[in-house]
C-alpha positions as CSV (number, residue, x, y, z in Angstrom):
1,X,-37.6,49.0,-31.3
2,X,-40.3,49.5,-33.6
3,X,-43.4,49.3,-32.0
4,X,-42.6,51.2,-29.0
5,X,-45.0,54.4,-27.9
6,X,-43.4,57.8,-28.3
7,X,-45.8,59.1,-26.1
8,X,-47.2,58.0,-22.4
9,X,-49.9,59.1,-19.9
10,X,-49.8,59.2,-16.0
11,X,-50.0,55.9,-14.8
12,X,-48.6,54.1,-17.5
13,X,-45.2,52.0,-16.8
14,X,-42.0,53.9,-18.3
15,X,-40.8,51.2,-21.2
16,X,-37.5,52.5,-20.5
17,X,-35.1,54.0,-17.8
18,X,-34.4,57.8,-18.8
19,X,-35.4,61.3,-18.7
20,X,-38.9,62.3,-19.6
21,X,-40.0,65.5,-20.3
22,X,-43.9,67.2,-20.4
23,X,-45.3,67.8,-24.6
24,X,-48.6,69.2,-25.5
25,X,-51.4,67.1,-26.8
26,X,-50.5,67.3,-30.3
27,X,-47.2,66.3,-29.3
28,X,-45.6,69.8,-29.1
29,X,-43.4,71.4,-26.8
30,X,-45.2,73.4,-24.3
31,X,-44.1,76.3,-22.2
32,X,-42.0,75.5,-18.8
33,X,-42.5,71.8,-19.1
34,X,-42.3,69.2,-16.4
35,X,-39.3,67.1,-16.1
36,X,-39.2,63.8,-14.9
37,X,-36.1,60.9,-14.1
38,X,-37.7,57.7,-14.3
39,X,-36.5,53.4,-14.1
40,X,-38.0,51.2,-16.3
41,X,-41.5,49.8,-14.6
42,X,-42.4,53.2,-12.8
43,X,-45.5,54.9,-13.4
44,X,-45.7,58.5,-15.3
45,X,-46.7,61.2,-12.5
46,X,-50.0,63.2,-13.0
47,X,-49.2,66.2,-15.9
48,X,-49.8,69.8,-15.1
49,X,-52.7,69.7,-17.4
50,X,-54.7,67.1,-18.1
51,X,-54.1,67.3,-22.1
52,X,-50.9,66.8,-21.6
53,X,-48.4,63.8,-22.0
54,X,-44.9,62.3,-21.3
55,X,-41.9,61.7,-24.1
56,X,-38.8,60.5,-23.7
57,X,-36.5,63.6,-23.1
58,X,-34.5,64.0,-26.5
59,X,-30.9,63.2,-26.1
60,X,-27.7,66.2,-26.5
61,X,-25.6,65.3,-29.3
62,X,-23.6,68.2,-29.1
């Protein structure tokens, strides 16, 4: 689990099956953000804006 990106462009394969959600380029959260379901082996969709990228969706603890 180490090695494994924390952030993913469009076109790259989802690691992962979960929840993604859209960040800023430096990472941040960004106003009205994109949300996407993805399965392990699907490609990230095209961003709203091209300096932005795709994390995986934090999980609710509470």
């Amino acid at each position: 689990m180490g090695g494994e990106n924390r952030q993913f462009v469009p076109g790259q394969k989802a690691p992962n099956s979960g929840s993604y959600i859209e960040i800023g380029e430096t990472g941040g959260m960004v106003k009205n953000p994109r949300m996407v379901n993805l399965e392990v082996g699907e490609e990230f969709p095209a961003t709203s804006n091209h300096n932005r990228k795709w994390a995986r969706k934090p999980k609710k603890n509470r």
